[in-house]
PDB file of N, CA, C and O in Angstrom:
ATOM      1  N   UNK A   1     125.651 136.863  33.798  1.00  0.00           N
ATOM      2  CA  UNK A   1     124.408 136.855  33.079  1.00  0.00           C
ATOM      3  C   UNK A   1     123.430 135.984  33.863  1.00  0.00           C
ATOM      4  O   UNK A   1     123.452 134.760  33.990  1.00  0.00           O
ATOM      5  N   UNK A   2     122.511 136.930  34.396  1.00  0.00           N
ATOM      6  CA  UNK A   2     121.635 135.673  34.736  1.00  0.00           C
ATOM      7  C   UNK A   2     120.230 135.274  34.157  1.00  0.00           C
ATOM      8  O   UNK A   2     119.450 136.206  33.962  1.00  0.00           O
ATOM      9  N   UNK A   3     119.810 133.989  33.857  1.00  0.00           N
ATOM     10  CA  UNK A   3     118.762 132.983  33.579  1.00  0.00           C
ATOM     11  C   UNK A   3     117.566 134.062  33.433  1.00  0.00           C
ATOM     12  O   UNK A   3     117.586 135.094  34.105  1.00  0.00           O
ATOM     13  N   UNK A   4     116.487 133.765  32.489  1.00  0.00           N
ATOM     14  CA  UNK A   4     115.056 134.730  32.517  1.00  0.00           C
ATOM     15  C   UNK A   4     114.350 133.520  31.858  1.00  0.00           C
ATOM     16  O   UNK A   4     114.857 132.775  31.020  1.00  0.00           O
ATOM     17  N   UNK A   5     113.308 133.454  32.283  1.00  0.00           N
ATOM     18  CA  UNK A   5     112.163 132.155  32.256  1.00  0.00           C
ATOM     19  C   UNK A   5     111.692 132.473  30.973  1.00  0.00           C
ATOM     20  O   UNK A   5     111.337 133.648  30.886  1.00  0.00           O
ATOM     21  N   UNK A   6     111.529 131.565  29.573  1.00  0.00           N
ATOM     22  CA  UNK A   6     110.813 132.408  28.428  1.00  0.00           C
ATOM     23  C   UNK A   6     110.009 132.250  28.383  1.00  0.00           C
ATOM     24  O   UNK A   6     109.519 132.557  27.296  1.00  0.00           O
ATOM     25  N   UNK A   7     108.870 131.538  29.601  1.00  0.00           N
ATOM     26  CA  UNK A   7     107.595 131.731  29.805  1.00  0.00           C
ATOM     27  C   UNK A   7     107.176 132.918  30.011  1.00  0.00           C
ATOM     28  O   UNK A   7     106.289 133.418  29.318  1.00  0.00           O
ATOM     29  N   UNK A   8     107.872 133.653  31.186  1.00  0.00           N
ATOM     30  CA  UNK A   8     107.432 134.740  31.428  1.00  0.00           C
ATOM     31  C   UNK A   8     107.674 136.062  30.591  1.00  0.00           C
ATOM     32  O   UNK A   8     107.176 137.171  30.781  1.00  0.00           O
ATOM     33  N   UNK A   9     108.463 135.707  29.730  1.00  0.00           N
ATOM     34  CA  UNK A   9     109.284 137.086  28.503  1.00  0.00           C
ATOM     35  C   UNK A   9     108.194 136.691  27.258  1.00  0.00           C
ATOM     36  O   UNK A   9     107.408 137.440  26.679  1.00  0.00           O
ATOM     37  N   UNK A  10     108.369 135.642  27.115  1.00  0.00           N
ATOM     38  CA  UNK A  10     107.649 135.273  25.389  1.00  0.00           C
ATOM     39  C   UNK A  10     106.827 134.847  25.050  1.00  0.00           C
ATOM     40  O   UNK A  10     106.644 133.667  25.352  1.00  0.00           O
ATOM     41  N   UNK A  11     105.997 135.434  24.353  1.00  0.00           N
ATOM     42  CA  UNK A  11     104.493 135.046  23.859  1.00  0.00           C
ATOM     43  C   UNK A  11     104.326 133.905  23.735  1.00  0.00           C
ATOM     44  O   UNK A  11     105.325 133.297  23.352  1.00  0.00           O
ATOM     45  N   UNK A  12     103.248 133.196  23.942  1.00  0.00           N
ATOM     46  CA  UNK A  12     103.372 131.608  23.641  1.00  0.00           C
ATOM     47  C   UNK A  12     103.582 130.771  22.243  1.00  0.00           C
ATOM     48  O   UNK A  12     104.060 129.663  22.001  1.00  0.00           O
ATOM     49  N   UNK A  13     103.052 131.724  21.500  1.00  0.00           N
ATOM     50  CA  UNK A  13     103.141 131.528  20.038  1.00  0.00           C
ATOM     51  C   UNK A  13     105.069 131.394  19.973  1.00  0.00           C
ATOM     52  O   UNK A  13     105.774 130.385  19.982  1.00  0.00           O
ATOM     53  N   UNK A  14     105.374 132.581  19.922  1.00  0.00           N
ATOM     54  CA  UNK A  14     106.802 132.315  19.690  1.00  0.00           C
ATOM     55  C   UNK A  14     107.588 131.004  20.552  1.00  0.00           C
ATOM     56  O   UNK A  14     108.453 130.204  20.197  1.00  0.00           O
ATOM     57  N   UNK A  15     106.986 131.165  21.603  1.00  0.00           N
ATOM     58  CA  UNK A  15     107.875 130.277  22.522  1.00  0.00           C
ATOM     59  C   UNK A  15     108.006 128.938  22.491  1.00  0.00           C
ATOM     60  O   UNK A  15     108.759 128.146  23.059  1.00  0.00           O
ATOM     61  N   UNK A  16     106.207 128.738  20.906  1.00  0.00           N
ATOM     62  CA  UNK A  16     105.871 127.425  20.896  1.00  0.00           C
ATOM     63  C   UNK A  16     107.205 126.964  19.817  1.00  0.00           C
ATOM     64  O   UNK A  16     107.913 125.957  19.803  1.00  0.00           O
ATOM     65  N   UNK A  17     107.178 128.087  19.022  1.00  0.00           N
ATOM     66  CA  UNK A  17     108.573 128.052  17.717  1.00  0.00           C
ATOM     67  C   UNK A  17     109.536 127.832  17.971  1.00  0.00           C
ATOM     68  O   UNK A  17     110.203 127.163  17.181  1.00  0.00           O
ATOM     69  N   UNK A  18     110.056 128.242  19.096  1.00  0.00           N
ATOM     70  CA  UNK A  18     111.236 128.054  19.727  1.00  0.00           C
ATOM     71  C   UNK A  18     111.198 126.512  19.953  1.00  0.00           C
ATOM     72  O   UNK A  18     111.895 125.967  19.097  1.00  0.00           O
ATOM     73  N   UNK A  19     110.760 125.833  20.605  1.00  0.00           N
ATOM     74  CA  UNK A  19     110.843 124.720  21.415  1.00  0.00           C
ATOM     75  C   UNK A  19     110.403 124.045  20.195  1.00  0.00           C
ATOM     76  O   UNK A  19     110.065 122.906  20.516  1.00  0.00           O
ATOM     77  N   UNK A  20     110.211 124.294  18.558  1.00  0.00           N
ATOM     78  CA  UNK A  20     110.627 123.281  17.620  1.00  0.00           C
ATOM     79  C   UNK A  20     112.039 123.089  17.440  1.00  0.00           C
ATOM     80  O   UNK A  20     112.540 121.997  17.170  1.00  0.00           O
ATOM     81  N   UNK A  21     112.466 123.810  17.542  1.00  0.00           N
ATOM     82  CA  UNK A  21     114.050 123.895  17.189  1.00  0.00           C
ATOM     83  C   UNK A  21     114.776 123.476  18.556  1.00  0.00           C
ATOM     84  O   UNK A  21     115.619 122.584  18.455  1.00  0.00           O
ATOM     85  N   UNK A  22     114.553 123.989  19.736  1.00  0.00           N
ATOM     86  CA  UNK A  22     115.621 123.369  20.747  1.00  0.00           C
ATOM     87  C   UNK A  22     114.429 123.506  22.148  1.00  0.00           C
ATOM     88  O   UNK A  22     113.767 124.489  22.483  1.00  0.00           O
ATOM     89  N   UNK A  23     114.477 122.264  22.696  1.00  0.00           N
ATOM     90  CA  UNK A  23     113.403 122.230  24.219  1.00  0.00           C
ATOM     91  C   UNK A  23     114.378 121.655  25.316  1.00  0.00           C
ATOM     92  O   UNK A  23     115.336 120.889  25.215  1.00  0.00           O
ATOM     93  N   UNK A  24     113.902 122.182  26.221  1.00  0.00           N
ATOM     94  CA  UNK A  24     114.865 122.311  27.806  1.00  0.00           C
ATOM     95  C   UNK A  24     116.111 122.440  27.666  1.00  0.00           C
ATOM     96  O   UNK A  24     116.650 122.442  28.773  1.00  0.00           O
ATOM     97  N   UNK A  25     116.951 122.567  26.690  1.00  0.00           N
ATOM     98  CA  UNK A  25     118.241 123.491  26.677  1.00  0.00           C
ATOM     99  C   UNK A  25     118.203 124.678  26.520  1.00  0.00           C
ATOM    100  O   UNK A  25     117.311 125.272  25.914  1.00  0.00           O
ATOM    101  N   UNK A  26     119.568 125.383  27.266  1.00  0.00           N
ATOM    102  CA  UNK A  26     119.887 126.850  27.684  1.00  0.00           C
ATOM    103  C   UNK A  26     120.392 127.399  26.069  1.00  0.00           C
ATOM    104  O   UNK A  26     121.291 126.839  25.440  1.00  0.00           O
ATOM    105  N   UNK A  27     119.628 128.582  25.569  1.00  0.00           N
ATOM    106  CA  UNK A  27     120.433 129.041  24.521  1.00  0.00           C
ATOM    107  C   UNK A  27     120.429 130.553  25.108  1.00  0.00           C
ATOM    108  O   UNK A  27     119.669 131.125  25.889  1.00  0.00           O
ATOM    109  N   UNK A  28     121.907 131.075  24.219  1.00  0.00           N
ATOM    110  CA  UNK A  28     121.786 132.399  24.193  1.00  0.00           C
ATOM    111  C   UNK A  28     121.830 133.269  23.173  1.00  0.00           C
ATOM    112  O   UNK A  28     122.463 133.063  22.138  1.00  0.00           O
ATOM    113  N   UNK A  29     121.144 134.310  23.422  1.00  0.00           N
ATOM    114  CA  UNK A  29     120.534 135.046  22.669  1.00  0.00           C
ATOM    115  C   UNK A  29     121.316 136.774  22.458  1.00  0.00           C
ATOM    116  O   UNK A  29     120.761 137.631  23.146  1.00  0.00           O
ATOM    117  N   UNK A  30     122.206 137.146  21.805  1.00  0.00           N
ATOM    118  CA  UNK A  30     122.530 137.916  21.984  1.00  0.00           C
ATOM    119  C   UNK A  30     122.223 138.825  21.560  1.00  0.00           C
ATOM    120  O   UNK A  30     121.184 138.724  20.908  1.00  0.00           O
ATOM    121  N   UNK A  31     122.860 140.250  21.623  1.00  0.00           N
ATOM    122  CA  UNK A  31     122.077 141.841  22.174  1.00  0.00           C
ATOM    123  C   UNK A  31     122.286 142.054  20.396  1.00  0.00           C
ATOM    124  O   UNK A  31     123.244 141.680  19.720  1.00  0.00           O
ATOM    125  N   UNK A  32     120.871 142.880  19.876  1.00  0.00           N
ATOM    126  CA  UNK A  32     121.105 143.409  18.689  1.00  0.00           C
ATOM    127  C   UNK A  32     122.198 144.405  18.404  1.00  0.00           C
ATOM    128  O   UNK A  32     122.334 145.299  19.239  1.00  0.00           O
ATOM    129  N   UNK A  33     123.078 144.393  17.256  1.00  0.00           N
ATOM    130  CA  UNK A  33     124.475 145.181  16.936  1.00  0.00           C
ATOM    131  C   UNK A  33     124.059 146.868  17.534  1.00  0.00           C
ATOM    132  O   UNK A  33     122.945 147.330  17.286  1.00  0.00           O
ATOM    133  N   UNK A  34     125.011 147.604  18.262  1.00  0.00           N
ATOM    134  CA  UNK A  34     124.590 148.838  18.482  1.00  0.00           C
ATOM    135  C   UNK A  34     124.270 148.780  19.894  1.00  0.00           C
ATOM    136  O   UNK A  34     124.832 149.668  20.535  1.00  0.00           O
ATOM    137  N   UNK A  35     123.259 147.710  20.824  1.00  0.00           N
ATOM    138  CA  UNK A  35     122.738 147.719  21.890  1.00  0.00           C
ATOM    139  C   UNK A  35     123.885 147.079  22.725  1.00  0.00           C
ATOM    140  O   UNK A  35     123.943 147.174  23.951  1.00  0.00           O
ATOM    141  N   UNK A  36     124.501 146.630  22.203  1.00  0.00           N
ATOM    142  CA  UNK A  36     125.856 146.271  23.745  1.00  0.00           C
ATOM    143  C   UNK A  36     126.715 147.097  24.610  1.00  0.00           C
ATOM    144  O   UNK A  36     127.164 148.242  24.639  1.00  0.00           O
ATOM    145  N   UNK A  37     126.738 146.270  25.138  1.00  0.00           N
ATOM    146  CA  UNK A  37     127.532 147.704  26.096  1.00  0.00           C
ATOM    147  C   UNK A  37     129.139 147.001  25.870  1.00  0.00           C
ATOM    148  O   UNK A  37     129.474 145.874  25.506  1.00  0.00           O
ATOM    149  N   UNK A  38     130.002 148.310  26.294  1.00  0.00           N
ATOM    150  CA  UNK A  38     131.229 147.814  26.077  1.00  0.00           C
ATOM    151  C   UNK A  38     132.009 147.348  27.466  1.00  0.00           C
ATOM    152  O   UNK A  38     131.730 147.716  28.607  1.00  0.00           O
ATOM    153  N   UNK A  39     132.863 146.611  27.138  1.00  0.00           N
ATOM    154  CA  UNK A  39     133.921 145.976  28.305  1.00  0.00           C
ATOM    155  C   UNK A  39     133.628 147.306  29.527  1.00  0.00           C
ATOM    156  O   UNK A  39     133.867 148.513  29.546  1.00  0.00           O
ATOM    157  N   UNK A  40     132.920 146.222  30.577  1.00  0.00           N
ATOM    158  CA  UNK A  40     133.040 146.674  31.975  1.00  0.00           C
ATOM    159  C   UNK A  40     132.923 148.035  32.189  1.00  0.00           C
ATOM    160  O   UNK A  40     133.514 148.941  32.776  1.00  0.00           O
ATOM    161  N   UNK A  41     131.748 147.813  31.358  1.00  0.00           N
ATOM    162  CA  UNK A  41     130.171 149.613  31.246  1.00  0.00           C
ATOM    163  C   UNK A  41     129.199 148.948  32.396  1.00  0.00           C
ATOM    164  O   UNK A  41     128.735 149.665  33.283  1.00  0.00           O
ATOM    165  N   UNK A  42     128.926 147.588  32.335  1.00  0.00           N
ATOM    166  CA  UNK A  42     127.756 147.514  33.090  1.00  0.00           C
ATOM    167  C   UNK A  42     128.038 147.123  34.517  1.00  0.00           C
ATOM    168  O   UNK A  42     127.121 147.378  35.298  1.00  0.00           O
ATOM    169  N   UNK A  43     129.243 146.489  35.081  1.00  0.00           N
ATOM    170  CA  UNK A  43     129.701 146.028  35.888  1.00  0.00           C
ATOM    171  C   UNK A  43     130.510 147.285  37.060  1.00  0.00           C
ATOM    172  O   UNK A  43     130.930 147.151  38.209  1.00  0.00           O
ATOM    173  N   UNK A  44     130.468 148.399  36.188  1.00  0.00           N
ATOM    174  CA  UNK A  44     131.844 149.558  36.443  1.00  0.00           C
ATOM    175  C   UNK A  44     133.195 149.717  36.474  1.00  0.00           C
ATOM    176  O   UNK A  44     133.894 150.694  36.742  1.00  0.00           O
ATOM    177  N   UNK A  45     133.533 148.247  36.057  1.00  0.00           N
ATOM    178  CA  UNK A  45     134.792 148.293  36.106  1.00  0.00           C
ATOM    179  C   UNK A  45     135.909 149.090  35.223  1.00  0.00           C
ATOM    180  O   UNK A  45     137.079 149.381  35.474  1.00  0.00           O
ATOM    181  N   UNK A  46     134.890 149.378  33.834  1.00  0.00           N
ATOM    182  CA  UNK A  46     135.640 150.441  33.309  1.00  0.00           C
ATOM    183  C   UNK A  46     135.737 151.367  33.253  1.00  0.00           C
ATOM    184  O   UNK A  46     136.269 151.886  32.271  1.00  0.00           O
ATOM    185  N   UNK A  47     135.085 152.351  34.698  1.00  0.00           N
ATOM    186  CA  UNK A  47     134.855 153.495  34.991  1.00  0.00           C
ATOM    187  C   UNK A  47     136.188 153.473  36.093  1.00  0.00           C
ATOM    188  O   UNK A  47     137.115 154.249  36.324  1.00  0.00           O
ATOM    189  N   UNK A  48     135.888 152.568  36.463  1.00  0.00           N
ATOM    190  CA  UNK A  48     136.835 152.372  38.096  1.00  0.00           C
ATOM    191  C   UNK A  48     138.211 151.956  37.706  1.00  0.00           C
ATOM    192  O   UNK A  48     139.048 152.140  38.590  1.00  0.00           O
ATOM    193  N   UNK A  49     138.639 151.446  36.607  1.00  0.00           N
ATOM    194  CA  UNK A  49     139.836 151.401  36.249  1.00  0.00           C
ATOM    195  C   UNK A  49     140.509 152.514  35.534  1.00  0.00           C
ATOM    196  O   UNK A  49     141.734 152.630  35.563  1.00  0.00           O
ATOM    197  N   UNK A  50     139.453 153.638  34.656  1.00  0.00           N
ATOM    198  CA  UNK A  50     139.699 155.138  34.472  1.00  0.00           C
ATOM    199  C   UNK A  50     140.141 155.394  35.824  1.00  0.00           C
ATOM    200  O   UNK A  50     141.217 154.875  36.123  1.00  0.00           O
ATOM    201  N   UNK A  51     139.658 155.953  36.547  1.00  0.00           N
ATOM    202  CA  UNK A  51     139.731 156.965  37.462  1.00  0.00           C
ATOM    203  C   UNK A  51     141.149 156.091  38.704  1.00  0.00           C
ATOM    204  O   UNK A  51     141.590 156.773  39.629  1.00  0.00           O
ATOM    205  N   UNK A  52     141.564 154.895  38.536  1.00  0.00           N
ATOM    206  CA  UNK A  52     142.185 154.854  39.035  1.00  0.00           C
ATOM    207  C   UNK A  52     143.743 155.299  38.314  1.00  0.00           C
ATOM    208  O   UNK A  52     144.627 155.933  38.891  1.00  0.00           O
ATOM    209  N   UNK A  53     143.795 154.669  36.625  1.00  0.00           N
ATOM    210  CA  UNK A  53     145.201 155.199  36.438  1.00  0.00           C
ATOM    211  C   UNK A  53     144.757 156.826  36.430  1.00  0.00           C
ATOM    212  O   UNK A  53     145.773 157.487  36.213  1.00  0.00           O
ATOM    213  N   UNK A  54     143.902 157.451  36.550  1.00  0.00           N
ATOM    214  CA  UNK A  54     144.130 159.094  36.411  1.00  0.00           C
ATOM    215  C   UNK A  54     145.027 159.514  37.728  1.00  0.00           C
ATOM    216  O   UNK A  54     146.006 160.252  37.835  1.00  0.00           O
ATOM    217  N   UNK A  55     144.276 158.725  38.696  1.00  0.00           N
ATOM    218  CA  UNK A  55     145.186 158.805  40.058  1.00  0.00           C
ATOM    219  C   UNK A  55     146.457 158.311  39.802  1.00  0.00           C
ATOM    220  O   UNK A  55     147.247 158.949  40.498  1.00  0.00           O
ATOM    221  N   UNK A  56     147.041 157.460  39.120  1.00  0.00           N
ATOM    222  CA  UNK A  56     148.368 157.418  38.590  1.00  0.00           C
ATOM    223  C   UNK A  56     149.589 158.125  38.220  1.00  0.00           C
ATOM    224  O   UNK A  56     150.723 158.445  38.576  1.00  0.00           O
ATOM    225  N   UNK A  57     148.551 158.195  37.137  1.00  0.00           N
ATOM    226  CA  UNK A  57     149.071 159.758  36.427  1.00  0.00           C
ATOM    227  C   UNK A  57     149.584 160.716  37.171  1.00  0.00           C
ATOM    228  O   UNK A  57     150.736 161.146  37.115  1.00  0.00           O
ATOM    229  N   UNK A  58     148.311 161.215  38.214  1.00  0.00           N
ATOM    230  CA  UNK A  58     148.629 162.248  38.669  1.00  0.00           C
ATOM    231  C   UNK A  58     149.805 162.054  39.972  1.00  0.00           C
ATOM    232  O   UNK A  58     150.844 162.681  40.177  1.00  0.00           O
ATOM    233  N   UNK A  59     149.333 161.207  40.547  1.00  0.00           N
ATOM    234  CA  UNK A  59     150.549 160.988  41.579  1.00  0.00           C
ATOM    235  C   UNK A  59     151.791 160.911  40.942  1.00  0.00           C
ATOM    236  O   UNK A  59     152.743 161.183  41.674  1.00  0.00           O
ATOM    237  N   UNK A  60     152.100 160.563  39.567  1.00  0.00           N
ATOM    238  CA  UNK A  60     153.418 160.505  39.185  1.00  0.00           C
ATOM    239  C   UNK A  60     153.495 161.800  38.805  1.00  0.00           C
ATOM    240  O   UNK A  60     154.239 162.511  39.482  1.00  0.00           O
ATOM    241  N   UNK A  61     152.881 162.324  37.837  1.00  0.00           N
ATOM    242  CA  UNK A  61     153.312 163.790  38.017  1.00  0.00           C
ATOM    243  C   UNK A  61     153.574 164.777  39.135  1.00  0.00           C
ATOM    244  O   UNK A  61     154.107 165.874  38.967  1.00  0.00           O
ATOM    245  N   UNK A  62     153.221 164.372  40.100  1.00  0.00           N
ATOM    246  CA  UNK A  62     153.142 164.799  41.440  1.00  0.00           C
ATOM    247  C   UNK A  62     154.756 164.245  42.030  1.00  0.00           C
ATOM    248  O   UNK A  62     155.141 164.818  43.049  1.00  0.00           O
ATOM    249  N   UNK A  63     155.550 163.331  41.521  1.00  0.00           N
ATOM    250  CA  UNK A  63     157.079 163.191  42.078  1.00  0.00           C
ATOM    251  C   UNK A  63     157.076 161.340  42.441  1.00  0.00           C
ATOM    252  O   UNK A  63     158.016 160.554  42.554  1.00  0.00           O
ATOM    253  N   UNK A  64     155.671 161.154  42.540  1.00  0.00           N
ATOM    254  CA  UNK A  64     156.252 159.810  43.194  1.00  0.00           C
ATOM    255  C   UNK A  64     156.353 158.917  42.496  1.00  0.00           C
ATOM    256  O   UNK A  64     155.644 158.832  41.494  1.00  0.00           O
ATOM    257  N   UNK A  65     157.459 157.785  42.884  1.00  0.00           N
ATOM    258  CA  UNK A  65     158.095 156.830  42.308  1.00  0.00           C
ATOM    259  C   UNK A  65     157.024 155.949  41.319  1.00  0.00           C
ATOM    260  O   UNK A  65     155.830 156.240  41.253  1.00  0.00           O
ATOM    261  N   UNK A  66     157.696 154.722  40.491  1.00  0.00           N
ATOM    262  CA  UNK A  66     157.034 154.066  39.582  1.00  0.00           C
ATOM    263  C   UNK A  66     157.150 153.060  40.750  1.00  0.00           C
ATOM    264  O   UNK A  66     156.129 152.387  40.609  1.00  0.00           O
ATOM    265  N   UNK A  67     157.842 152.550  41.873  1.00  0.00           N
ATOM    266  CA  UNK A  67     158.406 151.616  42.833  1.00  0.00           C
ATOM    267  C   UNK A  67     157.305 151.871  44.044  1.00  0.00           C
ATOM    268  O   UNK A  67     157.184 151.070  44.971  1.00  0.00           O
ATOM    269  N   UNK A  68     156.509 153.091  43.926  1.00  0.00           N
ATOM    270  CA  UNK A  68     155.867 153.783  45.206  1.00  0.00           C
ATOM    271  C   UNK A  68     154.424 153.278  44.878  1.00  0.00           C
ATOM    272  O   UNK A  68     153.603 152.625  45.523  1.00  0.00           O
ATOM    273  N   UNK A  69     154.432 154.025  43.185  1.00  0.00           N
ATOM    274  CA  UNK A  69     153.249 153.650  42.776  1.00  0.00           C
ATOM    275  C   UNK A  69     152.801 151.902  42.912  1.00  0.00           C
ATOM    276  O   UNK A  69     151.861 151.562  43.631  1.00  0.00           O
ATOM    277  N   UNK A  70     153.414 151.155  42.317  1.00  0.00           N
ATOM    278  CA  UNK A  70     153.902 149.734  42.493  1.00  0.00           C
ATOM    279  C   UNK A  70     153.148 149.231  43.336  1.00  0.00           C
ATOM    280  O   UNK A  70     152.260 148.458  42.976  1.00  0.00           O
ATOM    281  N   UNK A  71     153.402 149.676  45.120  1.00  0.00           N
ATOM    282  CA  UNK A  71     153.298 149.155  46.149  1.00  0.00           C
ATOM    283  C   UNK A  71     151.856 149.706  46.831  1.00  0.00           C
ATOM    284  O   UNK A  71     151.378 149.243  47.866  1.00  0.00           O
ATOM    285  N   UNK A  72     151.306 150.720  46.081  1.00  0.00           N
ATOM    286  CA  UNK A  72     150.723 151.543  46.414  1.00  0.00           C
ATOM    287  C   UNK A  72     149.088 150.795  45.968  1.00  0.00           C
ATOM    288  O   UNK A  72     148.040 150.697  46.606  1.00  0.00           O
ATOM    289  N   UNK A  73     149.498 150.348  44.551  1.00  0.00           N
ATOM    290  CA  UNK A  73     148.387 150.003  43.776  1.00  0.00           C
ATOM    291  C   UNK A  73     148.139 148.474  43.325  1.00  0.00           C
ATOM    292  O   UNK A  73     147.279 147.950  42.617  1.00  0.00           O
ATOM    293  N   UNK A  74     149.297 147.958  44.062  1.00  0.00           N
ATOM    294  CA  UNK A  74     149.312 146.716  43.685  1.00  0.00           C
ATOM    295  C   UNK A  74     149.530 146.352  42.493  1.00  0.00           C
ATOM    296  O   UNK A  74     148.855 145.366  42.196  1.00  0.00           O
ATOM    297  N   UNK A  75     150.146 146.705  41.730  1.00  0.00           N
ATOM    298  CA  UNK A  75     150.682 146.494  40.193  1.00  0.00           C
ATOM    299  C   UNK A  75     152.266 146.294  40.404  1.00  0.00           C
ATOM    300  O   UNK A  75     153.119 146.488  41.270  1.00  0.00           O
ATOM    301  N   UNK A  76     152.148 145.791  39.100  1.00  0.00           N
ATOM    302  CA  UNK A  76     153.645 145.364  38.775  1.00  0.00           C
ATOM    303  C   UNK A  76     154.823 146.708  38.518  1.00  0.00           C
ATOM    304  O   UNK A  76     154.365 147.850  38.542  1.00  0.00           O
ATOM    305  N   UNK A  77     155.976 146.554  38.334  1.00  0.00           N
ATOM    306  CA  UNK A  77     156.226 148.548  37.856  1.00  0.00           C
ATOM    307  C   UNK A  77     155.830 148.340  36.806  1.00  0.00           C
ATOM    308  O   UNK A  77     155.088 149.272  36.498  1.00  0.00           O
ATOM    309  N   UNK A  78     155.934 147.170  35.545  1.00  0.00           N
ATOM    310  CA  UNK A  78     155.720 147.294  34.236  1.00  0.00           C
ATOM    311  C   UNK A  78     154.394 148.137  33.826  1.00  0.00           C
ATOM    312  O   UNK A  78     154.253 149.205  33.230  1.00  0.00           O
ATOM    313  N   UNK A  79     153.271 146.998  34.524  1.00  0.00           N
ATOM    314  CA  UNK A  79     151.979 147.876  34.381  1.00  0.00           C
ATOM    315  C   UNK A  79     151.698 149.023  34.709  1.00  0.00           C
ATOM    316  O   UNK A  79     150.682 149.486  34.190  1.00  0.00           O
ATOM    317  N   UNK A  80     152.598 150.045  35.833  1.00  0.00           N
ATOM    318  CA  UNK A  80     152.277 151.442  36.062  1.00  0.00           C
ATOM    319  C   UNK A  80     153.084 152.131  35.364  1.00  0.00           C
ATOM    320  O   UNK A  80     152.837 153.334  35.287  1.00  0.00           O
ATOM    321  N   UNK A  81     154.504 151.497  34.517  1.00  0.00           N
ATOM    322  CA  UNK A  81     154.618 152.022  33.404  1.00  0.00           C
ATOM    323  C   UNK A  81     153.990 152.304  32.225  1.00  0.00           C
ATOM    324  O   UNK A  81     154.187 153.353  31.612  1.00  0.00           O
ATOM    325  N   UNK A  82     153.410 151.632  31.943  1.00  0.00           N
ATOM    326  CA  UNK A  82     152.385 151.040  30.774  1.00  0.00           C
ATOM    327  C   UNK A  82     151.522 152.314  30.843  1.00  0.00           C
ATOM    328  O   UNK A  82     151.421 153.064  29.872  1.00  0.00           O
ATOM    329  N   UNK A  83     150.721 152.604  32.364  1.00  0.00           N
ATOM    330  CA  UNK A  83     149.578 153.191  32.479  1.00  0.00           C
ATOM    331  C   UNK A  83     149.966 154.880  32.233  1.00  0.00           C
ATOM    332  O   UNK A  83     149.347 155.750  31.621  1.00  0.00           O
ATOM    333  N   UNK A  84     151.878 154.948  33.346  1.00  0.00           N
ATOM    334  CA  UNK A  84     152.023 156.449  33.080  1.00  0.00           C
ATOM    335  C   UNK A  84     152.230 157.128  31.836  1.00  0.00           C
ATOM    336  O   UNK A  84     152.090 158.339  31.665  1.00  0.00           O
ATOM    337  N   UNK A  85     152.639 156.115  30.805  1.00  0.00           N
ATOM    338  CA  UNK A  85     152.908 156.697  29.583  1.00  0.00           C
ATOM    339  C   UNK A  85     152.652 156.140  28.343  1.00  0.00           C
ATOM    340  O   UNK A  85     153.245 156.091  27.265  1.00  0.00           O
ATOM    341  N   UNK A  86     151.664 155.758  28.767  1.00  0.00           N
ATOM    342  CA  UNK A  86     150.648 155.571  27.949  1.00  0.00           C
ATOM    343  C   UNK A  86     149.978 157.244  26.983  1.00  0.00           C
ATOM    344  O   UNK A  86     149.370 158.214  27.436  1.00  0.00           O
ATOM    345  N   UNK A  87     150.412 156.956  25.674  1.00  0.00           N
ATOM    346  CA  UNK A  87     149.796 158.524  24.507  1.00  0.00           C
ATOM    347  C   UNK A  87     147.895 158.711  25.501  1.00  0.00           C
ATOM    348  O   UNK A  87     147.094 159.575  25.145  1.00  0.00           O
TER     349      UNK A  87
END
């Protein structure tokens, strides 16, 4: 998350309101219910961790080992168990 000046975001009026309640400390302000994004939407990581167990998947359906996969993906066998059979 990075820092945004609330000079430059917030009207002065509000900003004067603000700084009754708290001045030169960092607060945060979080996203109205509905507007968040979910675990590692904005970063990609939860796109990129899809598409990697799909490659999982499929390589195991494809014959190769849980020991292959393992070494392959850098996981434990537990976790490429986890991932192949997984409902």
């Amino acid at each position: 998350m990075k820092y945004i000046k609330a000079e430059e975001i917030l009207p002065e009026k509000l900003l004067r309101e603000i700084q009754d309640y708290v001045c030169g400390e960092l607060i945060y302000i979080p996203s109205l219910e509905g507007m968040r994004k979910g675990w590692g939407e904005k970063s990609g990581t939860r796109d990129y961790l899809r598409k990697r167990n799909m490659e999982i998947r499929t390589r195991f359906r494809e014959g190769m080992s849980i020991d292959q996969l393992s070494e392959i993906f850098c996981l434990s066998c537990d976790s490429i168990k986890k991932i192949v059979y997984a409902k």
